[in-house]
C-alpha positions as CSV (number, residue, x, y, z in Angstrom):
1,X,73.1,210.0,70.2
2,X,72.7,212.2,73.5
3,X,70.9,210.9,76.4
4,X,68.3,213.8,76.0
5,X,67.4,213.0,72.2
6,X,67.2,209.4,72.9
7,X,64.7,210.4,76.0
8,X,62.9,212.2,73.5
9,X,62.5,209.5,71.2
10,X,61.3,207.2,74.2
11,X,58.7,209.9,75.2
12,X,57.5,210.3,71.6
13,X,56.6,206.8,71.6
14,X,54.4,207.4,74.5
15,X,52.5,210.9,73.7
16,X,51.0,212.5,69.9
17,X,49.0,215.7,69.1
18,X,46.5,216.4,71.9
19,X,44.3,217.5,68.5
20,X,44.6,214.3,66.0
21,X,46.9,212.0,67.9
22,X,49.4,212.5,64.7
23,X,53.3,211.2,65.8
24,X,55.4,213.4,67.1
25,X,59.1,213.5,66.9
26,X,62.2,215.6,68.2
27,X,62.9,218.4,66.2
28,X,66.2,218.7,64.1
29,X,68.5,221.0,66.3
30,X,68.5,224.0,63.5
31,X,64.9,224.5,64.0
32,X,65.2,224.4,67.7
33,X,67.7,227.3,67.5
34,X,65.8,229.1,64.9
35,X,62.5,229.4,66.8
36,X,64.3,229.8,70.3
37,X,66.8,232.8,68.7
38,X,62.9,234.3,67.4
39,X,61.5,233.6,71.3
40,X,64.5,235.4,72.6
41,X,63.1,238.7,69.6
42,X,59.6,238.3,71.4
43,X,59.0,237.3,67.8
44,X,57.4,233.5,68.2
45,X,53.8,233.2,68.6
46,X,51.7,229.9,69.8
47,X,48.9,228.6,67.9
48,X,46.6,230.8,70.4
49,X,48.3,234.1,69.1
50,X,50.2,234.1,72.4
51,X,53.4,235.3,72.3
52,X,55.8,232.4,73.9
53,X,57.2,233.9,76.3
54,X,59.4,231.0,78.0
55,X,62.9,229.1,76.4
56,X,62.6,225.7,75.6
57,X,65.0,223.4,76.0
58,X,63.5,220.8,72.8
59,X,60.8,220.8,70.7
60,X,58.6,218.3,69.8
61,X,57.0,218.3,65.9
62,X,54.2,216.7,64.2
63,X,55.0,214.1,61.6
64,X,53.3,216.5,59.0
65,X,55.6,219.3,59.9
66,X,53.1,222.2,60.1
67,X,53.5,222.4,64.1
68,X,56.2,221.9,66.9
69,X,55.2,221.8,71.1
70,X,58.0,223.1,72.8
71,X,59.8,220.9,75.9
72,X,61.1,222.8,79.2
73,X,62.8,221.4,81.6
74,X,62.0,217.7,79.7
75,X,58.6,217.9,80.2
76,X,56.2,218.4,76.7
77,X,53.4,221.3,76.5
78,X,51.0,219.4,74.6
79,X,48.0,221.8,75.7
80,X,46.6,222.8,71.8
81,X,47.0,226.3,72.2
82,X,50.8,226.3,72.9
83,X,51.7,224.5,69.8
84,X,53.9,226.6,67.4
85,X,52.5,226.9,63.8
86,X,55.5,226.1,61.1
87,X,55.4,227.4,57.9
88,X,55.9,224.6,55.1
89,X,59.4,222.7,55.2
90,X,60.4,224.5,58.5
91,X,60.4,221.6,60.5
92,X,63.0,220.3,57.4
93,X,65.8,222.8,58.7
């Protein structure tokens, strides 16, 4: 395992949704590419209908799956209205 997934991991067990304090864990590294080829389009909105407009690095994903907060630079954007909404089984990929 790489040093930065295993840091993820150790900040996951500090930090949950800002909304319902759900889990959070690192996202599988297909989704990561997915969304970040669709924030290089100008195609990958946040939960506030803002477009995200800077690369991440990692993102970090709900336990449920339906959202992901993207990680720069190792730190986590947990504010609510920069989570990315995931369609069903996304966060699977």
């Amino acid at each position: 395992m790489s040093t930065e997934l295993q840091e993820l991991r150790d900040l996951c067990e500090l930090i949950a949704d800002p909304d319902d304090h759900e889990p959070l864990q690192p996202a599988p590294a297909a989704l990561v590419e997915k969304l970040g080829a669709l924030q290089r389009q100008r195609a990958l909105r946040e939960r506030s209908g803002a477009l995200v407009e800077e690369p991440f690095d990692a993102l970090l994903v709900r336990a449920r799956g339906d959202r992901a907060f993207p990680v720069r630079d190792g730190v986590a954007d947990l504010l609510p209205g920069s989570a990315i909404l995931l369609q069903p089984g996304e966060a699977d990929a």
